[in-house]
Each structure stands twice: as structure tokens, then as C-alpha cells.
DRENPA-3360 file (N, C-alpha, C; in nm, 2 decimals, always signed):
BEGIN
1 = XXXXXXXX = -7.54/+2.91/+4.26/-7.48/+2.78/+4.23/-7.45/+2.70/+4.35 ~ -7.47/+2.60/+4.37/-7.42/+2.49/+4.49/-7.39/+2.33/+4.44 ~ -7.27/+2.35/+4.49/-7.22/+2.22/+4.43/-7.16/+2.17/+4.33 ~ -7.06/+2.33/+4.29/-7.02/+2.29/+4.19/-6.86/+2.20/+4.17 ~ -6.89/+2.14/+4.04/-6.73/+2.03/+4.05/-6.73/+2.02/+3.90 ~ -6.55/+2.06/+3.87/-6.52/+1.99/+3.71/-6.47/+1.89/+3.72 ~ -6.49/+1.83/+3.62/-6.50/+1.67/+3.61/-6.46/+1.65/+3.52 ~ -6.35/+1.50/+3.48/-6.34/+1.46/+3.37/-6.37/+1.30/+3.33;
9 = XXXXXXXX = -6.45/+1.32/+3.21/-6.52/+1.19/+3.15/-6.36/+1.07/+3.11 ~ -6.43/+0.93/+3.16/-6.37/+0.83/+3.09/-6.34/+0.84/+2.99 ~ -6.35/+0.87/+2.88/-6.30/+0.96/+2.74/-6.21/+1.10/+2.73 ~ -6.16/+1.14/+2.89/-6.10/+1.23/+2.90/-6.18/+1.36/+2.84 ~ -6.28/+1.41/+2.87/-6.35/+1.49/+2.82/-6.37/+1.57/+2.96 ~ -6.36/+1.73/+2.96/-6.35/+1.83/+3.04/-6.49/+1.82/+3.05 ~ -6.56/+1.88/+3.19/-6.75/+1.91/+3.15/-6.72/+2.04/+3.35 ~ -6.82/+2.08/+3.34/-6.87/+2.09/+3.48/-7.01/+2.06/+3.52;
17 = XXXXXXXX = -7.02/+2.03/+3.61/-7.15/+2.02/+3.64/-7.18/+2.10/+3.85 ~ -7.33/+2.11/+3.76/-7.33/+2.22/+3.95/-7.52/+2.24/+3.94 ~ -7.56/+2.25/+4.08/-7.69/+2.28/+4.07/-7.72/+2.39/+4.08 ~ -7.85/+2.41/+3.99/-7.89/+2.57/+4.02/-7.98/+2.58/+4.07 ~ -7.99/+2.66/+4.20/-8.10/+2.62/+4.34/-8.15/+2.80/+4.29 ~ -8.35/+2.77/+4.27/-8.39/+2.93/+4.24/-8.49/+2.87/+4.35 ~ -8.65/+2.85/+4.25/-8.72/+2.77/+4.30/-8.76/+2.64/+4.32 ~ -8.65/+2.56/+4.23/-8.64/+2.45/+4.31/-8.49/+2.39/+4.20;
25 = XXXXXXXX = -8.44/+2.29/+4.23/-8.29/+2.27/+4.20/-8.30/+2.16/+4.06 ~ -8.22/+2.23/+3.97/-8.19/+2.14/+3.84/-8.03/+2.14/+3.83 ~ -8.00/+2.03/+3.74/-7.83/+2.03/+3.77/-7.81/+2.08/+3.61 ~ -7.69/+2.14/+3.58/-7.60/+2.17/+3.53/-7.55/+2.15/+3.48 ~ -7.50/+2.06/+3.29/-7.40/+2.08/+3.28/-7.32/+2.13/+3.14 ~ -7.22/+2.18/+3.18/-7.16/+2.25/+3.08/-7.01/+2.22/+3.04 ~ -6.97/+2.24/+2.91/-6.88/+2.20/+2.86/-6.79/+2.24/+2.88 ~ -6.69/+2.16/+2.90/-6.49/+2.28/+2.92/-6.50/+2.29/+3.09;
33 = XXXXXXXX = -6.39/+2.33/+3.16/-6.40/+2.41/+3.24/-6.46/+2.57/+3.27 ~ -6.54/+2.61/+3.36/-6.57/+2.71/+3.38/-6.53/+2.82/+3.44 ~ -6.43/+2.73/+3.54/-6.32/+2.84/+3.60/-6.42/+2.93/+3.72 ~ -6.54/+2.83/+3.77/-6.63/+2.93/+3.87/-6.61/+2.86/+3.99 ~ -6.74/+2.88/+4.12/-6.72/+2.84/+4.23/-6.83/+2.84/+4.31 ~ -6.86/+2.73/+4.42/-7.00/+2.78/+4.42/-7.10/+2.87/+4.49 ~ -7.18/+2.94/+4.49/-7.23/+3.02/+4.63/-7.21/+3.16/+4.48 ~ -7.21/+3.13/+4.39/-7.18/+3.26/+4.28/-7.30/+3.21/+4.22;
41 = XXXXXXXX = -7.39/+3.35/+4.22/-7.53/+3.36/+4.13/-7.46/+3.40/+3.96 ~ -7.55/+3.28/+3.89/-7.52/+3.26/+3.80/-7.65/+3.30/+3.72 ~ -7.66/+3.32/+3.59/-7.77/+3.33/+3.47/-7.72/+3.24/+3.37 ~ -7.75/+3.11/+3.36/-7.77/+2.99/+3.26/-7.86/+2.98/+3.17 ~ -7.76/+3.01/+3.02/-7.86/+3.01/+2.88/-7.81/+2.83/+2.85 ~ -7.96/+2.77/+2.82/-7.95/+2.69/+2.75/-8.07/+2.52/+2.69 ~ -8.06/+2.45/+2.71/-8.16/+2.32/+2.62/-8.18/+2.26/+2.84 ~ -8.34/+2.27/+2.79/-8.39/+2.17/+2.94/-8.36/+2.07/+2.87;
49 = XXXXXXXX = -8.33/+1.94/+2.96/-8.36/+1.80/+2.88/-8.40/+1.77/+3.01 ~ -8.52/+1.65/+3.00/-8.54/+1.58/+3.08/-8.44/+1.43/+3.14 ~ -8.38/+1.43/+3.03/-8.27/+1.30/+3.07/-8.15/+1.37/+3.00 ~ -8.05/+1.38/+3.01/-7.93/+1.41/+2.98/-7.80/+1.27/+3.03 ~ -7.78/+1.23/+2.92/-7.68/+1.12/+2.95/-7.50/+1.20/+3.00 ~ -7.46/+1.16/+3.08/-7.33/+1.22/+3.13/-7.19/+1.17/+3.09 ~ -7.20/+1.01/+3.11/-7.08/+0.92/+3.09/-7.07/+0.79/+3.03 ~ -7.05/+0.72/+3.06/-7.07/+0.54/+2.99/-6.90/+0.53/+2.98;
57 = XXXXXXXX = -6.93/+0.39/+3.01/-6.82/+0.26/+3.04/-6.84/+0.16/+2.99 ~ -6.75/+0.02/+3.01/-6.80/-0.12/+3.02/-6.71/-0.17/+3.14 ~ -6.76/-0.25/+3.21/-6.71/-0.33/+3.29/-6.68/-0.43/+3.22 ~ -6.57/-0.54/+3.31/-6.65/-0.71/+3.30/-6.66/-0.78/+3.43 ~ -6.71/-0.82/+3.44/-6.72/-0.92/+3.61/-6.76/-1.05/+3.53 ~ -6.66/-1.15/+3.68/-6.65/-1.27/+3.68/-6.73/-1.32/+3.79 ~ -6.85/-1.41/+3.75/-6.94/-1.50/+3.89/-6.89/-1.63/+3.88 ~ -6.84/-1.68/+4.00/-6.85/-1.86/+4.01/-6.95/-1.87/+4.00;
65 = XXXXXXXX = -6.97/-2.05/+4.00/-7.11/-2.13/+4.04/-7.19/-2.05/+4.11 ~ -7.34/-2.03/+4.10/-7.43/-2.05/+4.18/-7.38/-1.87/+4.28 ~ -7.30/-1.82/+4.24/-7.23/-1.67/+4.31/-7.31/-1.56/+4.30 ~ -7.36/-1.47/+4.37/-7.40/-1.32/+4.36/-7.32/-1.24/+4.40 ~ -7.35/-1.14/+4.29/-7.25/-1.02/+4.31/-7.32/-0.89/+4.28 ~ -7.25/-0.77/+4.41/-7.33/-0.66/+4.34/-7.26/-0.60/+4.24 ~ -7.30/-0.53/+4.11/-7.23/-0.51/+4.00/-7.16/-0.31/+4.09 ~ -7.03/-0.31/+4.04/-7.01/-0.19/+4.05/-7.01/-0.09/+3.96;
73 = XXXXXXXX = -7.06/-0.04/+3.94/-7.09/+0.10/+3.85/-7.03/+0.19/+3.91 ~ -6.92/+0.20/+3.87/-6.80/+0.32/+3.95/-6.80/+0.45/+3.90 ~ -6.91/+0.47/+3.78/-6.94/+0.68/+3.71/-7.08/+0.67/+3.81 ~ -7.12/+0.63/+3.84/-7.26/+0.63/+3.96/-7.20/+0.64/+4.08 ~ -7.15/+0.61/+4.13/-7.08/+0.62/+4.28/-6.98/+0.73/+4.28 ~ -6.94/+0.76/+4.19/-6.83/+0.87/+4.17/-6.95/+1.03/+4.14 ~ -7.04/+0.99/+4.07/-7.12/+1.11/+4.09/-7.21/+1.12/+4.20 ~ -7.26/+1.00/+4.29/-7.30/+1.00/+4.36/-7.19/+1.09/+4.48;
81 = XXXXXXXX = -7.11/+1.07/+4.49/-6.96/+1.12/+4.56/-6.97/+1.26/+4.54 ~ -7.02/+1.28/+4.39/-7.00/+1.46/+4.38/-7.12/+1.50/+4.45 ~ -7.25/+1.44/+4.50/-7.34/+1.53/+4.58/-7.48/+1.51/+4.43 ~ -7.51/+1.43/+4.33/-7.64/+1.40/+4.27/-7.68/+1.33/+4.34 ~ -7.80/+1.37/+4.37/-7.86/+1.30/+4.45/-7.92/+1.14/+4.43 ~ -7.98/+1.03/+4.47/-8.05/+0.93/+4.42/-8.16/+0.98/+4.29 ~ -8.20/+1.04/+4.38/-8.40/+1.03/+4.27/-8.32/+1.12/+4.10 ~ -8.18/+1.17/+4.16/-8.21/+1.29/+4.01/-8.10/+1.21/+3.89;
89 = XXXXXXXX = -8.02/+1.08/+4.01/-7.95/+1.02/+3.89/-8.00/+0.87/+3.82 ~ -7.99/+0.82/+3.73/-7.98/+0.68/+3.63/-7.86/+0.63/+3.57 ~ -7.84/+0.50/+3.58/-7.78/+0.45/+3.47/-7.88/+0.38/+3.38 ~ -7.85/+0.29/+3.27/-7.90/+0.24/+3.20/-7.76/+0.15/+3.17 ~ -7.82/+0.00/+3.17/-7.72/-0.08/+3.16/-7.75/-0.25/+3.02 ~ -7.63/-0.28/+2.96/-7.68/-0.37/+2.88/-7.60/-0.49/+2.96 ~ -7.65/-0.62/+2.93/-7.49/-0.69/+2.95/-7.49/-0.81/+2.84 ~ -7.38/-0.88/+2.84/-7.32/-0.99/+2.76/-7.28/-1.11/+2.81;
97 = XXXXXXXX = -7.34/-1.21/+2.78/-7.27/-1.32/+2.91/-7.15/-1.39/+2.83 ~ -7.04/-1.42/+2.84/-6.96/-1.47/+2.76/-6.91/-1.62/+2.80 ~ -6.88/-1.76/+2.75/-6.84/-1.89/+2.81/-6.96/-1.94/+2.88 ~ -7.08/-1.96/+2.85/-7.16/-2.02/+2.94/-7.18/-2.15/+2.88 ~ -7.21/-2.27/+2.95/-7.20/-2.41/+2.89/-7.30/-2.46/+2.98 ~ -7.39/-2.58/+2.97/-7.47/-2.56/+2.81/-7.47/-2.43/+2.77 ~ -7.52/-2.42/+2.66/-7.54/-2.31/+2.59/-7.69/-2.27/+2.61 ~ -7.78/-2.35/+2.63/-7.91/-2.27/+2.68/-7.96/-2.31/+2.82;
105 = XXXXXXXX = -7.80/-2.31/+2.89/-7.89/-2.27/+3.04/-7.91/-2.16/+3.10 ~ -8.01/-2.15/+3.19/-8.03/-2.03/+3.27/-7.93/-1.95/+3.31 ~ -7.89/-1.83/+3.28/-7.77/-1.77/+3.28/-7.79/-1.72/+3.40 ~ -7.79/-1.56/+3.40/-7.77/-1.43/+3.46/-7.91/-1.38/+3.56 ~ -7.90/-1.33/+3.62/-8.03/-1.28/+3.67/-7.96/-1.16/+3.71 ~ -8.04/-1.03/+3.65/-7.99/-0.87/+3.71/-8.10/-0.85/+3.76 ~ -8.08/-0.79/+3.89/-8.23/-0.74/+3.98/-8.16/-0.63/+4.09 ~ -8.28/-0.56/+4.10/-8.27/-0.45/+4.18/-8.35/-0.46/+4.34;
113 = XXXXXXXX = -8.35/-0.40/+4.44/-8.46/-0.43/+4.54/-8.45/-0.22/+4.55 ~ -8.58/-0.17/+4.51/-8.64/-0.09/+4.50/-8.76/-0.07/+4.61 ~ -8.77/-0.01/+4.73/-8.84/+0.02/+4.81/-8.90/-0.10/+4.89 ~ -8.83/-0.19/+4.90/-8.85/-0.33/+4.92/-8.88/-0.49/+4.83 ~ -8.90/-0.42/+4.68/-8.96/-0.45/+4.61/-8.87/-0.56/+4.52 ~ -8.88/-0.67/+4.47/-8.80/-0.76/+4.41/-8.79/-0.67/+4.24 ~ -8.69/-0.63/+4.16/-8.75/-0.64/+4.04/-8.62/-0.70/+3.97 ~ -8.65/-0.77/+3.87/-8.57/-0.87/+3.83/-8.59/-0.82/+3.67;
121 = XXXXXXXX = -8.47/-0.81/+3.58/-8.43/-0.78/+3.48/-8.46/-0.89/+3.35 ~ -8.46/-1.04/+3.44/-8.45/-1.18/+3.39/-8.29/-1.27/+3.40 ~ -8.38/-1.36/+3.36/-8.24/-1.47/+3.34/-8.18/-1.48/+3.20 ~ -8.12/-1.43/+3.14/-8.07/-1.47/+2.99/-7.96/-1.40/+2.96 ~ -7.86/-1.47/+2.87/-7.74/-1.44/+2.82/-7.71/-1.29/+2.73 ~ -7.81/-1.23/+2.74/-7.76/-1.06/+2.71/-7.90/-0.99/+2.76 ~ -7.94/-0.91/+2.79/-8.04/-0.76/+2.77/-7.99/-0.64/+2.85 ~ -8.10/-0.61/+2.87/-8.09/-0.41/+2.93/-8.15/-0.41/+3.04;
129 = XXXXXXXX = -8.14/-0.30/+3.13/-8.22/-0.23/+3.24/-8.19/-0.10/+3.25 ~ -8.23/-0.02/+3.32/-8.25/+0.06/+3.41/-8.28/+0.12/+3.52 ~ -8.16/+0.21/+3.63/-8.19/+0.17/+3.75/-8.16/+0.32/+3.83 ~ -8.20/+0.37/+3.97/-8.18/+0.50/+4.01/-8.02/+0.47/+4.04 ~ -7.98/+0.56/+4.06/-7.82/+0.55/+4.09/-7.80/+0.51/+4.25 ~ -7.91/+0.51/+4.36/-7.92/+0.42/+4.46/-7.98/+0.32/+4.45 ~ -8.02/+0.22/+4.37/-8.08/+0.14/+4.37/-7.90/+0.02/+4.34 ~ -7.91/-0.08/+4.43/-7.77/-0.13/+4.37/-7.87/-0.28/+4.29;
137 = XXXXXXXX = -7.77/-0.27/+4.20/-7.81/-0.41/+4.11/-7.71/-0.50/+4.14 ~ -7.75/-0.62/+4.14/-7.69/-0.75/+4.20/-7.71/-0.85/+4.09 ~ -7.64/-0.92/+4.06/-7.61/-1.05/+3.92/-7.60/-1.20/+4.01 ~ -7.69/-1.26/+3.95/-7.66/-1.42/+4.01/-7.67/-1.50/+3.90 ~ -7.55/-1.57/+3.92/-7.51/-1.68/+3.85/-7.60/-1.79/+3.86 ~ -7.67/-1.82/+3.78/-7.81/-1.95/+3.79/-7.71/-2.07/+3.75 ~ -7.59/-2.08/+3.67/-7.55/-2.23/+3.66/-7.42/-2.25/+3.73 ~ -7.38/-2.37/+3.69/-7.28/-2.43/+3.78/-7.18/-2.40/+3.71;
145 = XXXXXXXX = -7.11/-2.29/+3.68/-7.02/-2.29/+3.55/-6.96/-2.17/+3.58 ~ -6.87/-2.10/+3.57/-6.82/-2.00/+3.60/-6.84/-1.87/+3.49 ~ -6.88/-1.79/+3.48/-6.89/-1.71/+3.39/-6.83/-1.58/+3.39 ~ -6.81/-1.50/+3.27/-6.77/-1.39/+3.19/-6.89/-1.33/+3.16 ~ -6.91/-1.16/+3.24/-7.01/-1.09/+3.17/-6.93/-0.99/+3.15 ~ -6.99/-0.94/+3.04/-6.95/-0.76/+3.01/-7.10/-0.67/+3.01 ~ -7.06/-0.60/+3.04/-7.17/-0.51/+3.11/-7.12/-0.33/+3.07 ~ -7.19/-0.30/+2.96/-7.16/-0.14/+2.94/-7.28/-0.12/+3.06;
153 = XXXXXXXX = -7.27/+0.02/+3.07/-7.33/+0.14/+3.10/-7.35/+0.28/+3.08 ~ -7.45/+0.30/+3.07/-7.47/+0.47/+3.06/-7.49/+0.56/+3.20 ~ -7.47/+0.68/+3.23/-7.49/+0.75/+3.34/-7.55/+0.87/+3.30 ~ -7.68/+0.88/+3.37/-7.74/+0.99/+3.32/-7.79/+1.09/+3.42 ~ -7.84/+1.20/+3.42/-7.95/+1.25/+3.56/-8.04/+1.31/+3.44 ~ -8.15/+1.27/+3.56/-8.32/+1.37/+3.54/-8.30/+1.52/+3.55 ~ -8.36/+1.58/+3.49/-8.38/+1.75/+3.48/-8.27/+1.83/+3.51 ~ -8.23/+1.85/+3.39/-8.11/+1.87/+3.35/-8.07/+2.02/+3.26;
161 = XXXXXXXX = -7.98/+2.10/+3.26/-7.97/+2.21/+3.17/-7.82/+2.15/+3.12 ~ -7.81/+2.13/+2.94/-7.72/+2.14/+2.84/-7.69/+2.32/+2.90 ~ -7.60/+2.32/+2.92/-7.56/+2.50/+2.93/-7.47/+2.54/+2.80 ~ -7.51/+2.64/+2.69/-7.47/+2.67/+2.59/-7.33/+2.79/+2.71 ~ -7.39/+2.85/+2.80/-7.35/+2.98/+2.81/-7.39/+2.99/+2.97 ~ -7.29/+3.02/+3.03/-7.27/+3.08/+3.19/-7.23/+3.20/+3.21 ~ -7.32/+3.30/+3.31/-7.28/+3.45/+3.29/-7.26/+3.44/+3.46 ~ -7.18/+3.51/+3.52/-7.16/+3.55/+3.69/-7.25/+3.68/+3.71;
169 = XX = -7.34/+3.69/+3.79/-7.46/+3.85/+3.73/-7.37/+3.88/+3.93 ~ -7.42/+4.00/+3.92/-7.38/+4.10/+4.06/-7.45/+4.09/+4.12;
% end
């Protein structure tokens, strides 16, 4: 095991999570506290998932006129903090634009810069993305108007063990 940390969800929910390094490293996680530590060879019964969702929030952020902002996703930086790496974490994000006047102007624009790369989410008063947990997403205000967004999120990582059952072997 390396890297292990218990954690508690914005819903106040117990979990641990930790990687298990054999032939190559998948993360961990399991329900409750485990009461372990890391550098302890473990035997983990349980469900691969390839995506495993971890946490979810909503923000709201406020943009002036014509303003960019990078959005903070504080369960991504907080598990980024615990040692998941970029490539093995995601969020997935919706947002809401709330007070925009006119009513059909060019709102929001969510974009990422991925390996240099522009990618843009669009301009409009609600949808979705998805993004690596290093990749920072930035919001710009397209009108002259001050705006209200709300913005849930999901937190997830790539290759993942649901752990039914943790054994400490000798």
C-alpha cells in the first residue's frame, strides 16, 4: 500500500483511499475507516471500475463584465493534495448561469488549455464538461453584465478498486 489517507466526503461520509502498487498502481477505495498504514502489504477483494466517482459539490462564482476566472474545484485540489495523480483523476462539471440580461446574449465560455491546446466547452447559459484534475478550467464572461453561475461537480479517478474487503497478509 502507498499513500494511504482517510478522508471525509462533503456529505460527511468516512472512505479511505490508498494505492496498490504490484505491477503497476491502481487506487483504492474503501468504505469506513480502515484503521491501516502505508508500506503494509495488503490483499484487496473487490469490483475494478474503470471510473469510480468519489465526491461532488456545487460552487457559485461571480464574473464582472467582460472578467475571466479560473473556476476552483476545491475536492480536485484537495485530492490532488492527497498524492492522485493528474492522468488517474477527473471531474465532470455542469453549470447554470443565473441574472444574465439580454436574455440571449453570449454568456459563459468554459475552456481548458490541454497540452497547449485551446478546448472550449462553448458559450451558453447552462451545459457540461469534462476535465483531468490538472487541467485548470477558466470561465469568461462574454457580456457586459455581471453574472451568477452555479456550477456542480463530480470527482472521480480512472482505474479504480470499489474494495468490498481489506486483509493485512504477512
Amino acid at each position: 500500500m502507498a499513500e494511504y489517507e482517510e478522508q471525509t466526503t462533503t456529505k460527511r461520509i468516512a472512505y479511505t483511499i490508498f494505492r496498490l502498487d504490484e505491477e503497476y498502481s491502481v487506487f483504492v477505495f474503501a468504505g469506513k475507516r480502515q484503521g491501516l498504514r502505508t508500506g503494509l502489504k495488503v490483499k484487496v477483494t473487490g469490483t475494478f471500475e474503470k471510473d469510480k466517482d468519489v465526491d461532488s459539490a456545487t460552487l457559485r462564482m461571480t464574473l464582472g463584465p467582460k472578467e475571466e476566472g479560473e473556476v476552483d474545484f476545491s475536492l480536485a485540489d484537495r485530492l490532488m493534495q492527497d498524492g492522485i495523480c493528474c492522468a488517474c483523476g477527473y471531474f465532470r462539471f455542469t453549470w447554470n448561469v443565473r441574472n444574465r440580461y439580454p436574455s440571449n446574449a453570449r454568456v459563459i465560455e468554459f475552456f481548458n488549455e490541454k497540452q497547449g491546446a485551446h478546448l472550449s466547452y462553448g458559450v451558453l447559459p447552462r451545459g457540461q464538461g469534462i476535465a483531468s484534475m490538472c487541467s485548470p478550467i477558466v470561465a469568461v464572461n462574454q457580456t457586459t453584465d455581471r453574472l451568477l453561475i452555479d456550477i456542480a461537480y463530480t470527482v472521480g479517478i480512472s482505474r479504480a478498486i470499489d474494495a468490498q474487503r481489506v486483509e493485512v497478509q504477512q
